[in-house]
DRENPA-3360 file (N, C-alpha, C; in nm, 2 decimals, always signed):
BEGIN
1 = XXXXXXXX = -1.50/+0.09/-0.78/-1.43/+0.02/-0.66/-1.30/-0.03/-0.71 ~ -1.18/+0.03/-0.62/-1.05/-0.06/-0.68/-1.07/-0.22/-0.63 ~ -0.92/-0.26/-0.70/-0.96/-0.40/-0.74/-0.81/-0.37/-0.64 ~ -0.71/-0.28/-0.55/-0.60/-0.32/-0.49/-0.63/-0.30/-0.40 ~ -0.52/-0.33/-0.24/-0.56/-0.34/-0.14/-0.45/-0.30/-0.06 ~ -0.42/-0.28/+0.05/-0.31/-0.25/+0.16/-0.25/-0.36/+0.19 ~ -0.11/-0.41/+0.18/-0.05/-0.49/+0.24/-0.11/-0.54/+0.41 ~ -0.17/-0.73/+0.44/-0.25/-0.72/+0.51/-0.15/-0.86/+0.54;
9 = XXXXXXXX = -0.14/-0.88/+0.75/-0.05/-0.93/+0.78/-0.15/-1.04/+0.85 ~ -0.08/-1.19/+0.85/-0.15/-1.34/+0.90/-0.17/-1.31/+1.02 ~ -0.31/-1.37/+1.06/-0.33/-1.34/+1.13/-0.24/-1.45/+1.28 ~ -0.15/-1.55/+1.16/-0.07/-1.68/+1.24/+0.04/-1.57/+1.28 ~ +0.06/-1.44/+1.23/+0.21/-1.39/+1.26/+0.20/-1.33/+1.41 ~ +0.31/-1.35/+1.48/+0.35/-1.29/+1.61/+0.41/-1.16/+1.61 ~ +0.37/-1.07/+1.72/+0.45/-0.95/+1.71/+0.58/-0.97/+1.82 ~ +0.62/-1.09/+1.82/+0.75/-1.10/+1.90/+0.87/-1.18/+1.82;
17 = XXXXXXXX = +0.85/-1.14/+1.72/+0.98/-1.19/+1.65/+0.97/-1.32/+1.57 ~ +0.83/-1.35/+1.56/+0.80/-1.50/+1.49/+0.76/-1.43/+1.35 ~ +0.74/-1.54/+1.26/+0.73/-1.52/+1.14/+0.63/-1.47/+1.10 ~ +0.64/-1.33/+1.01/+0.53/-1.27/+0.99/+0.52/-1.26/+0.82 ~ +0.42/-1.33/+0.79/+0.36/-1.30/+0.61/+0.29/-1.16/+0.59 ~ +0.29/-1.10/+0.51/+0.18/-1.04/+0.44/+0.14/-1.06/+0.31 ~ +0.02/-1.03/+0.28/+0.01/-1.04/+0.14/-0.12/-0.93/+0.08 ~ -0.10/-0.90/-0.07/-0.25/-0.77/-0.09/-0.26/-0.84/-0.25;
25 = XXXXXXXX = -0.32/-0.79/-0.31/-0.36/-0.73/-0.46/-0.30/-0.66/-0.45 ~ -0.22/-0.60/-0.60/-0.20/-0.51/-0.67/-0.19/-0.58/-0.82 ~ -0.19/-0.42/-0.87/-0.25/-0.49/-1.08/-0.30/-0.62/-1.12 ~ -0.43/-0.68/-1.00/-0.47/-0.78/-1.07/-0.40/-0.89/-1.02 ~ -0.24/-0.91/-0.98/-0.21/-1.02/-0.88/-0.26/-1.06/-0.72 ~ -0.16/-1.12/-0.66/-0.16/-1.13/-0.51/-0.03/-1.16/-0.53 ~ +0.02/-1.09/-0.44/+0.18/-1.05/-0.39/+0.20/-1.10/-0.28 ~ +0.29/-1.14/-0.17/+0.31/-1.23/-0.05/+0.42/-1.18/-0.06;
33 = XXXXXXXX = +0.53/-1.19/+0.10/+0.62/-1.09/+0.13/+0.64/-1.14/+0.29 ~ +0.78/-1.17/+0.33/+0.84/-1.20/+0.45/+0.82/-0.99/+0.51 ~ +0.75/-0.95/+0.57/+0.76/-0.84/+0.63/+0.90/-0.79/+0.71 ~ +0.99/-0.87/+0.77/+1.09/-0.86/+0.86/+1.23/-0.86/+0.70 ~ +1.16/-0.91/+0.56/+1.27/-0.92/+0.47/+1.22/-0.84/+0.36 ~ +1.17/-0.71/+0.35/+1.08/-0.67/+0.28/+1.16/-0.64/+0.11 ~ +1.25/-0.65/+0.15/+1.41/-0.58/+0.06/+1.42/-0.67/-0.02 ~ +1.39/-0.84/+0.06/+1.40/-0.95/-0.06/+1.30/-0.96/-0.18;
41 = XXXXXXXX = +1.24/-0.93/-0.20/+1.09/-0.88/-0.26/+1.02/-0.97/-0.25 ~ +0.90/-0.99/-0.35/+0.76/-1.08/-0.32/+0.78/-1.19/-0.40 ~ +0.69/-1.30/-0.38/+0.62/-1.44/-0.44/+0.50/-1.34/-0.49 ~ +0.47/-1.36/-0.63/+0.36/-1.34/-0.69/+0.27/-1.45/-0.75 ~ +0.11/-1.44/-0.71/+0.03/-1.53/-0.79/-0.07/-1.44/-0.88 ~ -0.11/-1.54/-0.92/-0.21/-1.47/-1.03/-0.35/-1.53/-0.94 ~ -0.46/-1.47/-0.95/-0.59/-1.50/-0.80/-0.61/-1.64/-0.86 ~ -0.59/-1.71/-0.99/-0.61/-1.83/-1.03/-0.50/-1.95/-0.91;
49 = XXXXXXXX = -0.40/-1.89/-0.95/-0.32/-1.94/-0.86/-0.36/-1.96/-0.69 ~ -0.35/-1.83/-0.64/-0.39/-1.80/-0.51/-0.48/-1.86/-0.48 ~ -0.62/-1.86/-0.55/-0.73/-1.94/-0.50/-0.72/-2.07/-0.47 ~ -0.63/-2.16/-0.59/-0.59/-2.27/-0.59/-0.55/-2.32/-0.45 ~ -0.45/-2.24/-0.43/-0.34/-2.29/-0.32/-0.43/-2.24/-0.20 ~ -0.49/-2.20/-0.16/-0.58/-2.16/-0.03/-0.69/-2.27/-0.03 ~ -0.71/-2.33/-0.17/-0.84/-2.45/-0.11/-0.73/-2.55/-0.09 ~ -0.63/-2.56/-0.11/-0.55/-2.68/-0.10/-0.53/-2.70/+0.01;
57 = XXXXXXXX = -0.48/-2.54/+0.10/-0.46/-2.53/+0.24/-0.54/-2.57/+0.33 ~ -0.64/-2.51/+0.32/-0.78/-2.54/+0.36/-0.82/-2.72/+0.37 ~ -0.82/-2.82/+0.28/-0.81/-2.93/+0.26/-0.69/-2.97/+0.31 ~ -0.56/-2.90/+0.37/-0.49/-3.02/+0.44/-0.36/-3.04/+0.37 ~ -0.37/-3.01/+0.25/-0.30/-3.07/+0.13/-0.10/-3.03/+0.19 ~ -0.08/-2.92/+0.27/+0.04/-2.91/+0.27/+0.09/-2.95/+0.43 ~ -0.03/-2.96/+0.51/-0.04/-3.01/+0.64/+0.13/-3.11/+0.64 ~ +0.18/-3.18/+0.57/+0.28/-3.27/+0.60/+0.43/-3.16/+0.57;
65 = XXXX = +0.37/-3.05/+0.55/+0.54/-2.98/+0.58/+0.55/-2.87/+0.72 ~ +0.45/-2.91/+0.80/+0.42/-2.85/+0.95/+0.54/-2.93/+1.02 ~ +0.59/-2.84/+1.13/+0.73/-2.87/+1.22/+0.63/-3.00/+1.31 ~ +0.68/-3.08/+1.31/+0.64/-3.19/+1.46/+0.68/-3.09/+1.61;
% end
């Protein structure tokens, strides 16, 4: 079974011109990527990382940099 994946888009992203993330596996990281800026390249985590920051999400933890 590979361990990589297809570049896979939020399911928060709009197809009307709002902000769209994607992010996959490749070599064992997680890669993240403005889709609309693909040319700027990626934010890379390591899944230690990634996991981290998704329970944090999950718990709220960044909730205070949301637009009022």
């Amino acid at each position: 079974m590979s361990n990589e994946s297809g570049w896979i888009m939020s399911s928060r992203s709009t197809g009307n011109g709002g902000s769209c993330v994607e992010a996959r596996r490749h070599e064992g990281l997680i890669e993240v990527r403005n889709s609309k800026a693909r040319e700027a390249g990626t934010v890379v985590f390591t899944t230690e990382e990634w996991d981290s920051f998704l329970f944090g999400a999950k718990r709220g933890e960044f909730d205070q940099l949301l637009a009022d």
